[in-house]
Phi, psi and omega in degrees: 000343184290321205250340159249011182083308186225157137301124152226156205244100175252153195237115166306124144251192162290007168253352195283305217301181164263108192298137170228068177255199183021056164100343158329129165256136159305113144249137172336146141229197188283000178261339164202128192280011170195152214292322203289347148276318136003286197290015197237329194300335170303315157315322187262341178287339175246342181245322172119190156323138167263009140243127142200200176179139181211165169266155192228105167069231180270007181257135125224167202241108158246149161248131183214151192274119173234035169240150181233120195261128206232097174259158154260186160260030163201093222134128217167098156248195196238176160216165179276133179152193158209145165295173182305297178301308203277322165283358112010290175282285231314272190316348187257305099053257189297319153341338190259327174263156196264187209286008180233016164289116150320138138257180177204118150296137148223129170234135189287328149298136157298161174250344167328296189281009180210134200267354217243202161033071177043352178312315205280314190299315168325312197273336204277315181306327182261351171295345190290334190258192199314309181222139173203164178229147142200167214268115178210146197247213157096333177287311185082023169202158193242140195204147171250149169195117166292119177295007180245310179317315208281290201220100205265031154279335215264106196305053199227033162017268183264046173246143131199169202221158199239069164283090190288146178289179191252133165350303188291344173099189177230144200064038164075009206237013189197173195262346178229156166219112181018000000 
């Protein structure tokens, strides 16, 4: 709030990171230990943590960073997902609430389209409760999706997720989005 004036509740994306390219060498230190962590720090430093959660009434609400940044040092692309520490936290996070609570994910990659990098474990944990949703953007266009409907192997009840349009319309080319 210091620095913006209000709260805000930021969700990491594929644009958050600290751009490193045309020869920038990327380095470690002791808070971080591999580049693709580097590269969030600039984020955090104006938002704060890139997981986190608190409760609103009878909700709760985690935010987790679900792009994985693969850097060279002068080059960077992403995968969809989470590391290992962050489900990690997620489950230790969710132990404390109980199980007749909504949640609400929020992440920026849908998790509908992508099976790897922990997502399936991710849903199995929010899945435990009464209810839980989530919220993800990155598409620019808005589509809902039950995860029983969708793929009636996939044992996820109580997800269903809210894929919202981006502001900007979609793909820039319009004032709204689809």
């Amino acid at each position: 709030p210091d620095k913006a004036g209000m709260i805000v509740y930021q969700t990491y994306g594929n644009h958050d990171n600290t751009y490193y390219g045309d020869g920038v060498v990327i380095t470690t230190d002791k808070r971080s230990s591999t580049i693709e962590l580097a590269a969030q720090r600039g984020h955090e430093a104006s938002f704060g943590p890139v997981d986190y959660s608190f409760n609103r009434g009878d909700i709760h609400i985690v935010s987790m960073r679900n792009i994985i940044y693969r850097y060279s040092t002068t080059s960077g692309s992403y995968l969809e997902g989470f590391l290992p520490a962050q489900y990690e936290w997620l489950k230790q996070d969710l132990a404390l609430v109980p199980k007749d609570k909504m949640v609400i994910l929020c992440v920026h990659a849908p998790l509908f389209r992508n099976t790897g990098n922990y997502v399936e474990e991710v849903l199995a944990e929010i899945n435990k409760f009464k209810e839980a949703h989530v919220i993800s953007g990155h598409t620019h266009i808005s589509q809902f999706h039950d995860f029983v409907v969708e793929d009636p192997a996939t044992p996820y009840p109580n997800v269903f997720e809210h894929n919202v349009g981006a502001l900007c319309g979609v793909w820039w080319r319009g004032n709204i989005a689809a």
